[in-house]
CHARMM-style PDB file with segment names, atoms N, HN, CA, C and O in Angstrom:
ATOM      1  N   UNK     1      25.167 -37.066 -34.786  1.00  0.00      PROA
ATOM      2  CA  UNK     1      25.655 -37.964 -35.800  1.00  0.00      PROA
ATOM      3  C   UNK     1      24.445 -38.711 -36.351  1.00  0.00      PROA
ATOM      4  O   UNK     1      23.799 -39.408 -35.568  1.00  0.00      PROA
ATOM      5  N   UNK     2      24.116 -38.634 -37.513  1.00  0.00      PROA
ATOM      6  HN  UNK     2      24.640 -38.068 -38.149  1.00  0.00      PROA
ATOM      7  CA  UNK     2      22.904 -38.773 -38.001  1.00  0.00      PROA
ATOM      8  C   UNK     2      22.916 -38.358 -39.938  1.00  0.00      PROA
ATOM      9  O   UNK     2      23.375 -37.334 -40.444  1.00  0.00      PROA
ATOM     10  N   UNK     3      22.345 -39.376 -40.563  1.00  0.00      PROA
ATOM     11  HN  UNK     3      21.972 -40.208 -40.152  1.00  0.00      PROA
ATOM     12  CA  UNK     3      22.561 -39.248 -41.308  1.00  0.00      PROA
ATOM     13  C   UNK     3      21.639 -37.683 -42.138  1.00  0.00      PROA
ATOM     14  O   UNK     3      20.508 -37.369 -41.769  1.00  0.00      PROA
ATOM     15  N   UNK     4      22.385 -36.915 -43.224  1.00  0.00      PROA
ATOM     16  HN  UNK     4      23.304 -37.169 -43.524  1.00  0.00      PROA
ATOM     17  CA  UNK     4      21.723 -35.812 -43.321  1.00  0.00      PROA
ATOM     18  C   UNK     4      20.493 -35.545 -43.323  1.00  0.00      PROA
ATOM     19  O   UNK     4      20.020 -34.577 -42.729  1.00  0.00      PROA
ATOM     20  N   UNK     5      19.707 -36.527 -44.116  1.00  0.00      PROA
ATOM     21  HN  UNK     5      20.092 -37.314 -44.599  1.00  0.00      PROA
ATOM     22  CA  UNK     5      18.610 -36.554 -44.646  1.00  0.00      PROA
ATOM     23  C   UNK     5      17.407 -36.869 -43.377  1.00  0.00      PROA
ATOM     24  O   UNK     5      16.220 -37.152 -43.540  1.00  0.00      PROA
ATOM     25  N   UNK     6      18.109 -36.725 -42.187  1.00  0.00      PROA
ATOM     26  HN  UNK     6      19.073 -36.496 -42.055  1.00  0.00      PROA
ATOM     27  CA  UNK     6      17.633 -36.981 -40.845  1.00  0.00      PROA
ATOM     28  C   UNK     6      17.475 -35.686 -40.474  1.00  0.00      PROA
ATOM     29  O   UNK     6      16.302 -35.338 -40.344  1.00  0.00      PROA
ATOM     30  N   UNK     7      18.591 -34.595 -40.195  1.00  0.00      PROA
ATOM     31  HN  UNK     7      19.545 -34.877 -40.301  1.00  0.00      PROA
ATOM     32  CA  UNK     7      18.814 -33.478 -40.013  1.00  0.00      PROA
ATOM     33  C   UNK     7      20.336 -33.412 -39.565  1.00  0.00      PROA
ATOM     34  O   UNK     7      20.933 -32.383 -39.251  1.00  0.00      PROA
ATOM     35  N   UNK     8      20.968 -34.986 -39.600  1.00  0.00      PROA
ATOM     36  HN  UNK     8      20.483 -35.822 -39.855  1.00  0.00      PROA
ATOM     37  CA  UNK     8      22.122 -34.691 -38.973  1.00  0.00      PROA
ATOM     38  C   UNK     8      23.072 -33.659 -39.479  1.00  0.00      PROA
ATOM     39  O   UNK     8      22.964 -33.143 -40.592  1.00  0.00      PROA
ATOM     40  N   UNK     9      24.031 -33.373 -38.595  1.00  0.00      PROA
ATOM     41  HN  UNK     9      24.119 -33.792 -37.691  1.00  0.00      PROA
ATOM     42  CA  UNK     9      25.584 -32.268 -39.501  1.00  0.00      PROA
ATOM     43  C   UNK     9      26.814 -33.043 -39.448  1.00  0.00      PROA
ATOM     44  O   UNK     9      27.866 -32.723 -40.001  1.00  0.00      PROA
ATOM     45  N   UNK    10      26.590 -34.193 -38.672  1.00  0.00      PROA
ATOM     46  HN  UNK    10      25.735 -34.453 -38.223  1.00  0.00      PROA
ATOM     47  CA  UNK    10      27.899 -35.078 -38.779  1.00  0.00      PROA
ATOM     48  C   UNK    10      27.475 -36.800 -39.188  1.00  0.00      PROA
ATOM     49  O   UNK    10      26.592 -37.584 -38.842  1.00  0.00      PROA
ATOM     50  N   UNK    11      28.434 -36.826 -39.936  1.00  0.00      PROA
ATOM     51  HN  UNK    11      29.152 -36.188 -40.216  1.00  0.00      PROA
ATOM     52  CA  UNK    11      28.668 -38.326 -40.447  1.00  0.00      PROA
ATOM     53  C   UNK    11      29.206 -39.455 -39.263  1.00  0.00      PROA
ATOM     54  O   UNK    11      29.516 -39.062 -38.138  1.00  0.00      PROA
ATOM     55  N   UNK    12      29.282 -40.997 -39.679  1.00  0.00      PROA
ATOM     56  HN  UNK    12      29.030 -41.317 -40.592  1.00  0.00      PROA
ATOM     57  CA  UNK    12      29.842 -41.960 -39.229  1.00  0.00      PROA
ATOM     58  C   UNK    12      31.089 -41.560 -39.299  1.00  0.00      PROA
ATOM     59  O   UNK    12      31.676 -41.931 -38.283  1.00  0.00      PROA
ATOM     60  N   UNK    13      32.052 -40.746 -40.301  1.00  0.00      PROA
ATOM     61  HN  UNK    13      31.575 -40.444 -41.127  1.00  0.00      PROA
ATOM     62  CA  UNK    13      33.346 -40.662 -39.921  1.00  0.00      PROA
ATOM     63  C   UNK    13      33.748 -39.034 -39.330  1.00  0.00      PROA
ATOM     64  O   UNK    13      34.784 -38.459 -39.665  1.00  0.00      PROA
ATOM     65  N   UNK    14      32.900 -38.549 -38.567  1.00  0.00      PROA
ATOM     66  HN  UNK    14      32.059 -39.016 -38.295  1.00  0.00      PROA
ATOM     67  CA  UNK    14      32.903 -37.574 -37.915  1.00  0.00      PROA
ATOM     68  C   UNK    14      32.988 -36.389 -38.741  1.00  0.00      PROA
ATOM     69  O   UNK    14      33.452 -35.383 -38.205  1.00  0.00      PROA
ATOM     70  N   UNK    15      32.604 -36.323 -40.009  1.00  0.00      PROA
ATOM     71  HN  UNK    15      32.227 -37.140 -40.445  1.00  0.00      PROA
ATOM     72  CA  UNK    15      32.953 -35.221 -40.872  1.00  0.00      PROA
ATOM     73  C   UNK    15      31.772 -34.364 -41.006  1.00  0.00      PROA
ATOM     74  O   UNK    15      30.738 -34.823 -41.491  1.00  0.00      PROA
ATOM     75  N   UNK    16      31.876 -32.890 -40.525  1.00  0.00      PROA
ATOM     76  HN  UNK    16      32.717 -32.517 -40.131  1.00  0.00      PROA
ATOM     77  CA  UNK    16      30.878 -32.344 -41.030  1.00  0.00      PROA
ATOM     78  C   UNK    16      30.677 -32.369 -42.691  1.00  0.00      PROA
ATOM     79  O   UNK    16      31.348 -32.232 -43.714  1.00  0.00      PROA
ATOM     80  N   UNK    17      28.984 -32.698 -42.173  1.00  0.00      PROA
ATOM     81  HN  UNK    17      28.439 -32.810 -41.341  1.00  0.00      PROA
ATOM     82  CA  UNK    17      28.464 -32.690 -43.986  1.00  0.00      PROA
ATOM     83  C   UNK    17      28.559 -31.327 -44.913  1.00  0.00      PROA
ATOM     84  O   UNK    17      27.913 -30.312 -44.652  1.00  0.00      PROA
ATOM     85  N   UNK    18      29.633 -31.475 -46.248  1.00  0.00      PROA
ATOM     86  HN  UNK    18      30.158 -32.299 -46.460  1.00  0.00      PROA
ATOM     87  CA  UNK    18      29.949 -30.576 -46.656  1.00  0.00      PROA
ATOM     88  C   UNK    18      30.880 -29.991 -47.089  1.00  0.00      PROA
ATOM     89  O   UNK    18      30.951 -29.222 -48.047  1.00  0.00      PROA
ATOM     90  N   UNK    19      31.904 -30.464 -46.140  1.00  0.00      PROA
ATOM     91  HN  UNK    19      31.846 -31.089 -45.362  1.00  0.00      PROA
ATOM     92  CA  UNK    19      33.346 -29.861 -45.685  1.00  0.00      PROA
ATOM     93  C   UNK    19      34.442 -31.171 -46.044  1.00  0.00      PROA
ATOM     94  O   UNK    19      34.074 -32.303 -46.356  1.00  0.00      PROA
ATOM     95  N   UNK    20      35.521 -30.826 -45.948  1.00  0.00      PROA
ATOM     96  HN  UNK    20      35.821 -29.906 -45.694  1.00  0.00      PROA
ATOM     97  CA  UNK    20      36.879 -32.107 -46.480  1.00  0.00      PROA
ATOM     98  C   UNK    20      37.558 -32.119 -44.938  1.00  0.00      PROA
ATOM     99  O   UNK    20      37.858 -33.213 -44.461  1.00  0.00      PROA
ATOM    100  N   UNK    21      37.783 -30.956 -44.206  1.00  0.00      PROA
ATOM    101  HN  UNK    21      37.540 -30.067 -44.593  1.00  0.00      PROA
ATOM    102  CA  UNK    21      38.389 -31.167 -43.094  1.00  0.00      PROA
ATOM    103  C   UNK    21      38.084 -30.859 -41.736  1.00  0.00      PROA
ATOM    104  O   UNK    21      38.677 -30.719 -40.666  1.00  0.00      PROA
ATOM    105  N   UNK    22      37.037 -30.814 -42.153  1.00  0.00      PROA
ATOM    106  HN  UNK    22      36.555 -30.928 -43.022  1.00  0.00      PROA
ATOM    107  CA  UNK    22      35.985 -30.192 -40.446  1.00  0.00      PROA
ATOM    108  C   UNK    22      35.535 -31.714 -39.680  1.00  0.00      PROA
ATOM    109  O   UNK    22      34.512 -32.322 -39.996  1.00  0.00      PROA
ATOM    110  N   UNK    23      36.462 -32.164 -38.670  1.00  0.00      PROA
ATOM    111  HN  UNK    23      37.292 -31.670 -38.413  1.00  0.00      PROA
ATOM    112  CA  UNK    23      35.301 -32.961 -37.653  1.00  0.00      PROA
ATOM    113  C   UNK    23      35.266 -32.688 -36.261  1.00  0.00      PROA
ATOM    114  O   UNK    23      36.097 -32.134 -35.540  1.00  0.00      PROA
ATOM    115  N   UNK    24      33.951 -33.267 -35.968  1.00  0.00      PROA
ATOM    116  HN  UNK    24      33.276 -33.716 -36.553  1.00  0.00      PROA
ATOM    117  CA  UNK    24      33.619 -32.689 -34.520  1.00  0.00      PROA
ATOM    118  C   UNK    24      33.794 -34.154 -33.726  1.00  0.00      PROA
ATOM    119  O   UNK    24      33.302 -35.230 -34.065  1.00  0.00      PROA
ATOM    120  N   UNK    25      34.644 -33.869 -32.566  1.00  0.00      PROA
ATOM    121  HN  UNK    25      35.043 -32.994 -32.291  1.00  0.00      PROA
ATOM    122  CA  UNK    25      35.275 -34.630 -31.727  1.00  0.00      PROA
ATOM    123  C   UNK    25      34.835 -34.659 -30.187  1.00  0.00      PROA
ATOM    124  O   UNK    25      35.612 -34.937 -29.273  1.00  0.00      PROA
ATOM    125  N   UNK    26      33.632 -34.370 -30.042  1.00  0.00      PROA
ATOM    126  HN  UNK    26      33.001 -34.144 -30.784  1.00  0.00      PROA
ATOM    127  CA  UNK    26      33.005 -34.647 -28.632  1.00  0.00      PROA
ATOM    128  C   UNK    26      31.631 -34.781 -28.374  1.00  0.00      PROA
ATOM    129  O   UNK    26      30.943 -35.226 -29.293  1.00  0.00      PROA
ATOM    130  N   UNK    27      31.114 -34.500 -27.354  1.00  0.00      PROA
ATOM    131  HN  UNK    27      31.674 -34.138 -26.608  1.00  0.00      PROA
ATOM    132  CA  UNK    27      29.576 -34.954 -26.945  1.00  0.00      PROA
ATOM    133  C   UNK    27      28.357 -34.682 -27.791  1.00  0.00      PROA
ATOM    134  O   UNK    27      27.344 -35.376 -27.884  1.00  0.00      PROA
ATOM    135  N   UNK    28      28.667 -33.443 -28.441  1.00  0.00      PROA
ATOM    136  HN  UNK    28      29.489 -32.879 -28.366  1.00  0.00      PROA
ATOM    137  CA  UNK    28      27.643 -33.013 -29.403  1.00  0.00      PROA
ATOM    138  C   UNK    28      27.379 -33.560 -30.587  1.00  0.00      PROA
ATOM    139  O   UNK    28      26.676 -33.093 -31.483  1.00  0.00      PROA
ATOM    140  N   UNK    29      28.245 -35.042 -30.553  1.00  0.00      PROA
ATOM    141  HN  UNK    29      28.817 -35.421 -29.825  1.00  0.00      PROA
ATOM    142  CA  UNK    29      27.776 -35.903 -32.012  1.00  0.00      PROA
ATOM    143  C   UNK    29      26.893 -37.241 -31.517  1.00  0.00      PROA
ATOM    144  O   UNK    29      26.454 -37.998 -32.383  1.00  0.00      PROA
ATOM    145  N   UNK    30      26.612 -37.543 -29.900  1.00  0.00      PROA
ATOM    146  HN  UNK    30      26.968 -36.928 -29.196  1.00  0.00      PROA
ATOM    147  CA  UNK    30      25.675 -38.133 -29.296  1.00  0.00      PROA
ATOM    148  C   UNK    30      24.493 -38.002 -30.374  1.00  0.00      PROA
ATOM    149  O   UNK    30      24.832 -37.063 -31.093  1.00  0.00      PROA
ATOM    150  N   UNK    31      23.472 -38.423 -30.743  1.00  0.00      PROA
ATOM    151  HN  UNK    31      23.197 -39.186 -30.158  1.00  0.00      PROA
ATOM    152  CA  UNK    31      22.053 -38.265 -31.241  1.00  0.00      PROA
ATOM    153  C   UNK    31      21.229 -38.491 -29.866  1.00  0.00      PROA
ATOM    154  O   UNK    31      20.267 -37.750 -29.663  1.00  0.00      PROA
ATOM    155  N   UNK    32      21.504 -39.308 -29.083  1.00  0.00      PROA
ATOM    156  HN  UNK    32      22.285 -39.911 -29.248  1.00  0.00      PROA
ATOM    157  CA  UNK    32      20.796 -39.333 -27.839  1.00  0.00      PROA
ATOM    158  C   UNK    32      21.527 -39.247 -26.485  1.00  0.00      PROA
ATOM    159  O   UNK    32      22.754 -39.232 -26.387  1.00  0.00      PROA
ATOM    160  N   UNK    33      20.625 -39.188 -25.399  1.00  0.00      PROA
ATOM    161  HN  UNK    33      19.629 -39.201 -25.479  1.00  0.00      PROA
ATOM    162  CA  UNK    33      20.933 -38.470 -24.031  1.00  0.00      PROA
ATOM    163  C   UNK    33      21.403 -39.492 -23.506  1.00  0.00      PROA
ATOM    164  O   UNK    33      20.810 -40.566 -23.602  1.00  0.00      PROA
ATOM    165  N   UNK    34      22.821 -39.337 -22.700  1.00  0.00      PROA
ATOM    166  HN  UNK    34      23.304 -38.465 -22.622  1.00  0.00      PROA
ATOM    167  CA  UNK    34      23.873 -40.379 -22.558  1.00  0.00      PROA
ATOM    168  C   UNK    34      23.375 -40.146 -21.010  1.00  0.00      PROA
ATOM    169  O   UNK    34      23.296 -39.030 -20.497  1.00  0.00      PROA
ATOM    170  N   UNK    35      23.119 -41.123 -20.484  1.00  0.00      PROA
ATOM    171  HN  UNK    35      23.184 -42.030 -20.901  1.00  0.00      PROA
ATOM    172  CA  UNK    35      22.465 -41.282 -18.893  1.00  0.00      PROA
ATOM    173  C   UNK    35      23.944 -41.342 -18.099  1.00  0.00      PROA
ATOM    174  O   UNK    35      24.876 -41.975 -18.593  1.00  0.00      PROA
ATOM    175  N   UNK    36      24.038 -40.830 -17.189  1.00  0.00      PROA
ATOM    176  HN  UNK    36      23.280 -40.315 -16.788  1.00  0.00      PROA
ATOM    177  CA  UNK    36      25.278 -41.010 -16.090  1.00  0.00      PROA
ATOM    178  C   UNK    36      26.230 -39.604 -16.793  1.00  0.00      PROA
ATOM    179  O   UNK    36      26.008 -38.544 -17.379  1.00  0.00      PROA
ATOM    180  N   UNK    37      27.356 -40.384 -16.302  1.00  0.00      PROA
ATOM    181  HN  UNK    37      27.536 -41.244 -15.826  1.00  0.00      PROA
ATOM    182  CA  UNK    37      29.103 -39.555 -16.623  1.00  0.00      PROA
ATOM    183  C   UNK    37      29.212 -40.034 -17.546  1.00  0.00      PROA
ATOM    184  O   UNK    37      29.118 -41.252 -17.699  1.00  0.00      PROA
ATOM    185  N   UNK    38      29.505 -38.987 -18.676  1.00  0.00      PROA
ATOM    186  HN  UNK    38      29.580 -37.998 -18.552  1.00  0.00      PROA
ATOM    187  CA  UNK    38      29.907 -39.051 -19.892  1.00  0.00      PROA
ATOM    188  C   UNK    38      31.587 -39.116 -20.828  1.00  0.00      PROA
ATOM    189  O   UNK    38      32.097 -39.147 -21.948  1.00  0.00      PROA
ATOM    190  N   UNK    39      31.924 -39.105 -19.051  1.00  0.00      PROA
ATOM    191  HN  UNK    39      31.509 -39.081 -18.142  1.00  0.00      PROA
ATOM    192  CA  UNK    39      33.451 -38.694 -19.819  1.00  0.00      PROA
ATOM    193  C   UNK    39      34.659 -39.925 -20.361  1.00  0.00      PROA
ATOM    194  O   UNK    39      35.853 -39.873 -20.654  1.00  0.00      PROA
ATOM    195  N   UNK    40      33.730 -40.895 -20.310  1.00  0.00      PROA
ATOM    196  HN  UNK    40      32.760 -40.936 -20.072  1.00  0.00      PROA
ATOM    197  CA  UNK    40      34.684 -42.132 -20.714  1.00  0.00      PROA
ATOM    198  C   UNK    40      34.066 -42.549 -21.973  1.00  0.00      PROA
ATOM    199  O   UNK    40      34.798 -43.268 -22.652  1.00  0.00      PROA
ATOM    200  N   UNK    41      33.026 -42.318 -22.418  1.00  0.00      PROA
ATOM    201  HN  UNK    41      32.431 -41.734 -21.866  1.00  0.00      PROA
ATOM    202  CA  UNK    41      32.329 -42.078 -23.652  1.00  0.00      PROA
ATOM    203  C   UNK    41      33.357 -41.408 -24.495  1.00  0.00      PROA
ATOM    204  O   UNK    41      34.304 -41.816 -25.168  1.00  0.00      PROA
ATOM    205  N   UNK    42      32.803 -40.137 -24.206  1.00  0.00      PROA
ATOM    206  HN  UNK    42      32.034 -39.805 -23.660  1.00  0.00      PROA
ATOM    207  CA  UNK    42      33.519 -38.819 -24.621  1.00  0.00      PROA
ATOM    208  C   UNK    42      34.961 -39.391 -24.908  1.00  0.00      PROA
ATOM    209  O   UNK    42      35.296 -39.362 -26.092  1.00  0.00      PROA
ATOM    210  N   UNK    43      35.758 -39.847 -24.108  1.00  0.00      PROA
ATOM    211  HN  UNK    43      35.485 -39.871 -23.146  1.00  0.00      PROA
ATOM    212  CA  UNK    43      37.532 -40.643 -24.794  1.00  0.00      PROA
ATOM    213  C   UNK    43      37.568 -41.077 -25.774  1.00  0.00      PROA
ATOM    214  O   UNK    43      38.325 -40.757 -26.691  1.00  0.00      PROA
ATOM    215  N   UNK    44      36.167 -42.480 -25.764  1.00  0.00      PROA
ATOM    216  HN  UNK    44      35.553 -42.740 -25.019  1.00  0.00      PROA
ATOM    217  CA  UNK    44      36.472 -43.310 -26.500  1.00  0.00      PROA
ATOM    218  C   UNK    44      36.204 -43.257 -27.659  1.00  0.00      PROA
ATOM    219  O   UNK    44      36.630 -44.109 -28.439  1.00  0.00      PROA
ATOM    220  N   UNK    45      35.375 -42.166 -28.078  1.00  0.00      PROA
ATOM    221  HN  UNK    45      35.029 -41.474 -27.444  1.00  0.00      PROA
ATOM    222  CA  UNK    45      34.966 -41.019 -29.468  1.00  0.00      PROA
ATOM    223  C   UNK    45      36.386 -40.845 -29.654  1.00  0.00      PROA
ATOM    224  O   UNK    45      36.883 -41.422 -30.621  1.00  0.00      PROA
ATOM    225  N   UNK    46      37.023 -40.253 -29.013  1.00  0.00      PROA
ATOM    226  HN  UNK    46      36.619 -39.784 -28.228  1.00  0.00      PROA
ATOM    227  CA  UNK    46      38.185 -39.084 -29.232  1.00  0.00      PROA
ATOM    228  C   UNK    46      39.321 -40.049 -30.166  1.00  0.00      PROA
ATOM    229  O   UNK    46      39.741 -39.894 -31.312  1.00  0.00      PROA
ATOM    230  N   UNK    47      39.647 -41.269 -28.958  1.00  0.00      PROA
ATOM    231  HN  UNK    47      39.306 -41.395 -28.026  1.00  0.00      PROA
ATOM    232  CA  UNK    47      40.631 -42.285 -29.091  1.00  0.00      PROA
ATOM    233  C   UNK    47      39.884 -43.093 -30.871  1.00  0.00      PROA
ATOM    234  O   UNK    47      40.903 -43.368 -31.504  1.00  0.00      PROA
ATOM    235  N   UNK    48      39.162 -43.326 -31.374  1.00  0.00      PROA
ATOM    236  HN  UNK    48      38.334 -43.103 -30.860  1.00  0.00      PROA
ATOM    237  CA  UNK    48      38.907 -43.823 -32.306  1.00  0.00      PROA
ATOM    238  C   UNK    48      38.386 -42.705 -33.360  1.00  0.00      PROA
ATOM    239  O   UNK    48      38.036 -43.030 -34.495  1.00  0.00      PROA
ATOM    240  N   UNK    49      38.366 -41.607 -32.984  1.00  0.00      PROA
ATOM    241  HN  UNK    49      38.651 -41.343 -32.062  1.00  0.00      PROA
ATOM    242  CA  UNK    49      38.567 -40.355 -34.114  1.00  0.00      PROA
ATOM    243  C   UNK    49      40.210 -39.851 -34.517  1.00  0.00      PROA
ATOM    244  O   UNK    49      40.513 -39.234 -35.538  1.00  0.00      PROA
ATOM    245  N   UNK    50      41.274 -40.345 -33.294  1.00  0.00      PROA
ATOM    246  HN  UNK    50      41.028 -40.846 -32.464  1.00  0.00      PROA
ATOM    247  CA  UNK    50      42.372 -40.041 -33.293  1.00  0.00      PROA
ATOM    248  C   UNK    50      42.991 -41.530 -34.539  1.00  0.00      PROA
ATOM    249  O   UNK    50      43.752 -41.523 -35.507  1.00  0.00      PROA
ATOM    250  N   UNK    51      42.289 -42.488 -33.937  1.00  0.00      PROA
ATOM    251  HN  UNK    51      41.672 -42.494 -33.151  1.00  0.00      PROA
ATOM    252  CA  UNK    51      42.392 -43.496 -35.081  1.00  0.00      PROA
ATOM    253  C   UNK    51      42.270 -43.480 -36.598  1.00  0.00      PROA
ATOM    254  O   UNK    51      42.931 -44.016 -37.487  1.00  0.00      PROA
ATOM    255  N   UNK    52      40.899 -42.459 -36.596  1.00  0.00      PROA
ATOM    256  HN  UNK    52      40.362 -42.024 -35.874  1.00  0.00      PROA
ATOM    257  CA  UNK    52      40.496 -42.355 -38.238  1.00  0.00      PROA
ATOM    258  C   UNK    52      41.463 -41.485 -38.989  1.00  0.00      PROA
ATOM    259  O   UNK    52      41.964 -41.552 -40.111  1.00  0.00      PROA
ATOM    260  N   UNK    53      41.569 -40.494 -37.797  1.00  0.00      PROA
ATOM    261  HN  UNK    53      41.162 -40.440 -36.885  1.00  0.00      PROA
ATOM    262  CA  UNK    53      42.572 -39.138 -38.370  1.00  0.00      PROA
ATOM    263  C   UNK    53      43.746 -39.543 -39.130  1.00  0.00      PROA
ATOM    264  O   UNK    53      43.983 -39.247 -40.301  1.00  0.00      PROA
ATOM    265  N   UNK    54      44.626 -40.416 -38.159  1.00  0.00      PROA
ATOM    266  HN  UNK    54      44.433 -40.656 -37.208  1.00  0.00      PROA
ATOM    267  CA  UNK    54      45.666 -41.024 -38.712  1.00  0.00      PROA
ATOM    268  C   UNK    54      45.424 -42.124 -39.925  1.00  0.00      PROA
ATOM    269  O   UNK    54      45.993 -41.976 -41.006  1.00  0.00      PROA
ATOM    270  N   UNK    55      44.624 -43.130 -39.693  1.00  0.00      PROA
ATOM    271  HN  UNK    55      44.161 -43.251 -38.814  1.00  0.00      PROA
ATOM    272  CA  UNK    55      44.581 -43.661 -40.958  1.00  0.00      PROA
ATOM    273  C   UNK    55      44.319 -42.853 -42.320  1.00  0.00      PROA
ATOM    274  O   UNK    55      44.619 -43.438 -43.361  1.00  0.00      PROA
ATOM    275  N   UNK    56      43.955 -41.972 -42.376  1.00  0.00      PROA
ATOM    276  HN  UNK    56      43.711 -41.497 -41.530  1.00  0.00      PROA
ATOM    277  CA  UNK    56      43.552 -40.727 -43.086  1.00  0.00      PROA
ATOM    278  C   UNK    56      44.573 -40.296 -43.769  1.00  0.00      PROA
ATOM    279  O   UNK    56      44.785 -40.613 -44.940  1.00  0.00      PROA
ATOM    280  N   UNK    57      45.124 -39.709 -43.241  1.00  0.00      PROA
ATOM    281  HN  UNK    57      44.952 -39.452 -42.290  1.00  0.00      PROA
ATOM    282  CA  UNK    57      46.814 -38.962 -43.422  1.00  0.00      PROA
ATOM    283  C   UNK    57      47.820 -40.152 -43.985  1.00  0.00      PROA
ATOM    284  O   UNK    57      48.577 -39.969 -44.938  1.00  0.00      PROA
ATOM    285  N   UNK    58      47.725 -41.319 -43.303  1.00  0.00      PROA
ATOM    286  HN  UNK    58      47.110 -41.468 -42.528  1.00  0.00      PROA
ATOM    287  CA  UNK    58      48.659 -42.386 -44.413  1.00  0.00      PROA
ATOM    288  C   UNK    58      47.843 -42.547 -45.266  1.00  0.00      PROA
ATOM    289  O   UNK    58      48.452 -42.016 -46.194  1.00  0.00      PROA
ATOM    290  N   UNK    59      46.368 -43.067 -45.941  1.00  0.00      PROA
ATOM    291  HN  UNK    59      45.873 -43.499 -45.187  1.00  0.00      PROA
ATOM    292  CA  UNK    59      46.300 -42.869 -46.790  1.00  0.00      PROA
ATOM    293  C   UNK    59      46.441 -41.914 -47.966  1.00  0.00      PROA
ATOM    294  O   UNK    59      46.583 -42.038 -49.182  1.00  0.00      PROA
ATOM    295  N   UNK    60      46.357 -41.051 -47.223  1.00  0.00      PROA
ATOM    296  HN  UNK    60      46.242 -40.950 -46.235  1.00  0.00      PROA
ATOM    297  CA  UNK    60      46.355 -39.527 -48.179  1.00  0.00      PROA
ATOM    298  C   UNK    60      48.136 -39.174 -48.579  1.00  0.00      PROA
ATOM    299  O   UNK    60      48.601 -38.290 -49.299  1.00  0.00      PROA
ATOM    300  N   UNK    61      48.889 -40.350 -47.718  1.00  0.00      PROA
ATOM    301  HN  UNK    61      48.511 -41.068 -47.133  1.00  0.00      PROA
ATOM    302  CA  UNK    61      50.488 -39.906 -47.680  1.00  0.00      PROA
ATOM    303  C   UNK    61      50.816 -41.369 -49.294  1.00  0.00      PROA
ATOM    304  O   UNK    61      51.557 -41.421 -50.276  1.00  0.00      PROA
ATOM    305  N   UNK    62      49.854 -42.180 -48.736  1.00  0.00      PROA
ATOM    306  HN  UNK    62      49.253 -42.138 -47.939  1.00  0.00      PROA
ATOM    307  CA  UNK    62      50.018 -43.159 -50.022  1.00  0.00      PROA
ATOM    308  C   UNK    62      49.710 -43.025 -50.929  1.00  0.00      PROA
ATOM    309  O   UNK    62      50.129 -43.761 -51.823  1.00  0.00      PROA
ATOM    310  N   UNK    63      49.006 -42.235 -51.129  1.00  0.00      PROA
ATOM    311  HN  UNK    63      48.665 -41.637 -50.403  1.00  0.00      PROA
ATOM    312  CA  UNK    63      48.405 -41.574 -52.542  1.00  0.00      PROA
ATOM    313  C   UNK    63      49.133 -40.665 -53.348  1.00  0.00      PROA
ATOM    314  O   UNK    63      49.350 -40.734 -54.557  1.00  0.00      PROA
ATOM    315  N   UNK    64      49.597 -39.527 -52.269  1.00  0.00      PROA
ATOM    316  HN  UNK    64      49.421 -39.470 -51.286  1.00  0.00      PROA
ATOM    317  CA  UNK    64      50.567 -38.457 -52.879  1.00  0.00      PROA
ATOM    318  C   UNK    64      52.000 -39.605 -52.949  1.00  0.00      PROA
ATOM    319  O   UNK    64      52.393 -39.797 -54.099  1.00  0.00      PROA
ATOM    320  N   UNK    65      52.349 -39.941 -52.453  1.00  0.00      PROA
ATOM    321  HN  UNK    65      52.029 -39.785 -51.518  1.00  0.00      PROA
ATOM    322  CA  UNK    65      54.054 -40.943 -52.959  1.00  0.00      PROA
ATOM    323  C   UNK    65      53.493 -42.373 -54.202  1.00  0.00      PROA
ATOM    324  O   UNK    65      54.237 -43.066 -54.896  1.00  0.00      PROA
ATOM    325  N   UNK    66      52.390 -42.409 -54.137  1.00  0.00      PROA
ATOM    326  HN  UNK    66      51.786 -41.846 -53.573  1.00  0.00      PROA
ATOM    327  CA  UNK    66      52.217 -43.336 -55.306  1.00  0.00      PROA
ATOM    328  C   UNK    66      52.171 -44.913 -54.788  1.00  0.00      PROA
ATOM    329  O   UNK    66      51.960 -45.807 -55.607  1.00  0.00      PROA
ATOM    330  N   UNK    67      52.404 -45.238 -53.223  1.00  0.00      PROA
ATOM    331  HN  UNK    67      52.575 -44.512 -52.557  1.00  0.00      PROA
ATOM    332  CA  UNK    67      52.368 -46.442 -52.858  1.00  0.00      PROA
ATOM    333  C   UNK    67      50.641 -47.010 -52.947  1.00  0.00      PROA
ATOM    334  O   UNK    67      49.497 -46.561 -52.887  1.00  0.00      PROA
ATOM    335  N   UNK    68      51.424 -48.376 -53.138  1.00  0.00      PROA
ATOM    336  HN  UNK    68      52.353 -48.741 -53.187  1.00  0.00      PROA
ATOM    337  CA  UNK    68      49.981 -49.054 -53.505  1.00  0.00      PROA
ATOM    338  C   UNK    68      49.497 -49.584 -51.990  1.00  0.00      PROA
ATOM    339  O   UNK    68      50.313 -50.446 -51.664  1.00  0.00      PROA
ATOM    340  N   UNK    69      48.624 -49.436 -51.069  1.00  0.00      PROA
ATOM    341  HN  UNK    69      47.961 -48.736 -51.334  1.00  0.00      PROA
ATOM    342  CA  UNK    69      48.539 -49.694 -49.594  1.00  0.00      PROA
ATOM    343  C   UNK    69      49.297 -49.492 -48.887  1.00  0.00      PROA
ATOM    344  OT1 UNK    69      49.115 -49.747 -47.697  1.00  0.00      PROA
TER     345      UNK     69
END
């Protein structure tokens, strides 16, 4: 996760650069080496990508029905 012009392939909102519906949802969006057990990390990516996803989809549901927020 890194911005392109770095070399990154993923964005702050987990989107591969490029694409409308591609994101990557685990360890490989680290930029650096996560010392210890990684797997409560790794959730808390998941749990706040599961967040974006959905806010996503209501917006995109408010848009297609015409609601204003």
């Amino acid at each position: 996760m890194l911005p392109r012009e770095d070399g990154g392939v993923v964005g702050a909102d987990l989107k591969v650069y490029g694409t409308a519906n591609v994101r990557v949802v685990d360890a490989s969006i680290f930029p650096l080496h996560v010392q210890g057990n990684i797997q409560s990390v790794v959730y808390a990516v998941a749990e706040k990508a599961a967040d974006m996803i959905k806010a996503s989809l209501k917006d995109g549901a408010a848009a297609v029905n015409g609601a204003n927020g």
